[in-house]
N, C-alpha and C positions, 0 to 999 in steps of 0.2 A: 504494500500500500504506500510507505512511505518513498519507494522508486519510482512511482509511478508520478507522486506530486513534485519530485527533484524534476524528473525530465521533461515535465509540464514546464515549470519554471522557467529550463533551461531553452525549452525550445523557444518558449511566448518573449525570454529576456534575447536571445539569438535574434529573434524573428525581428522585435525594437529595435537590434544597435545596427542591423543589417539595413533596414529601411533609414537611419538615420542616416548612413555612409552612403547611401543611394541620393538622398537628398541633399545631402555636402557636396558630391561630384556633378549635381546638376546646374548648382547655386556657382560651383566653380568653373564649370563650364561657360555658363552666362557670364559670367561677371568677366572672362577670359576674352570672349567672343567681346564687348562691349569695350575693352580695354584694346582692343585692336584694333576696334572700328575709330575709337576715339582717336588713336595713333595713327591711323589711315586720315582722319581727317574727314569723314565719312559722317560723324556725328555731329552734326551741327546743335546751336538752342534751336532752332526751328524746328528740325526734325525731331530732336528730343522731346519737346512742345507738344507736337502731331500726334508721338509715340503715347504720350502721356495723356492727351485729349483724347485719343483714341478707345484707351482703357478706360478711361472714363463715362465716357457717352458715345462709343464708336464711329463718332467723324472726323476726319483734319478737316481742317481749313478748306482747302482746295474744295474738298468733296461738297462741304457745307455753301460753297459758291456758287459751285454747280446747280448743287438741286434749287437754289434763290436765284440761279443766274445772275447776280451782282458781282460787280469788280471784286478783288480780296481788300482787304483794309490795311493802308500803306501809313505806318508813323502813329499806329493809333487814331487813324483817321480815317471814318465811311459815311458813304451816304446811307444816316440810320434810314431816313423818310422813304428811301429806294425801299431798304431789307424791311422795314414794318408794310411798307404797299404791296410789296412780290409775297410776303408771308402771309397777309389776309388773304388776299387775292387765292393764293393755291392753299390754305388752311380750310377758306370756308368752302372752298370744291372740292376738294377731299371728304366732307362731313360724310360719314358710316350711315346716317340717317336719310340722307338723301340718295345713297348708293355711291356712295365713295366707300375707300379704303382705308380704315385705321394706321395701317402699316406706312402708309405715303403721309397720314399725317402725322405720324409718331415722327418722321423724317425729318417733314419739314420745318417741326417743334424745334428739334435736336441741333437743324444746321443754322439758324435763327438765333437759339443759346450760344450755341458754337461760334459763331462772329461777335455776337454781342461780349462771350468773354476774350475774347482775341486781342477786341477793342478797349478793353477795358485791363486787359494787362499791359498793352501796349501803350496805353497813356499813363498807366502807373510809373511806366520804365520810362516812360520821358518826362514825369514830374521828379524823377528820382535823378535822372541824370542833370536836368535843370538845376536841382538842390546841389548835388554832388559839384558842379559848374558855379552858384553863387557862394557856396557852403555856409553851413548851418549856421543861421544867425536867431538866437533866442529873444524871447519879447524879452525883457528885462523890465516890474517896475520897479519904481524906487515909492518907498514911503514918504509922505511929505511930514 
């Protein structure tokens, strides 16, 4: 009886540290593969950005243009009044209720968010470089 629960043990504690080594050589592989591309020059913020916006709400940028067919947003700067007209426009003709497709509106939700944060990191980084450019200057008051 008491061999039976050693080799239980043994095999459940083998089965853990085997799966944990399988997971290390995966995490090392990535991180290997990203460390090359960075060194190739191959990974840009842009792309890294994409990669990351991707996972998150699965569009880049580009794609997110496409389906609004508006320009991309250059400097932090879009025509929002374009991206909110092309977005009603194709949101309300998509409606499920009238014989649209949820799927095409789930899209157009997604590539719509998608510029708008685009837009919205990309003037962060130019109020930051603006600051970075006057450098910090604190209100200072005095007591009278």
């Amino acid at each position: 009886m008491a061999h039976r629960i050693i080799t239980q043990v043994l095999l459940i504690g083998t089965r853990a540290v085997g799966r944990a080594f399988v997971e290390a050589y995966r995490q090392h592989t990535a991180s290997t593969a990203y460390t090359a591309a960075a060194a190739a020059g191959r990974v840009g913020s842009s792309q890294t950005s994409d990669s990351i916006t991707r996972k998150s709400n699965g569009l880049t940028l580009d794609e997110a243009c496409k389906i609004l067919n508006v320009p991309p947003p250059k400097q932090g700067e879009a025509n929002m009044e374009e991206v909110m007209e092309r977005f009603k426009r194709l949101f309300d003709a998509n409606e499920p209720k009238t014989g649209g497709s949820f799927y095409l509106q789930s899209k157009i939700l997604r590539a719509r968010e998608r510029i708008e944060q685009q837009v919205r990191e990309d003037k962060e980084k130019v109020e930051r470089e603006k600051e970075l450019e006057e450098g910090w200057k604190p209100k200072v008051y005095k007591d009278r």
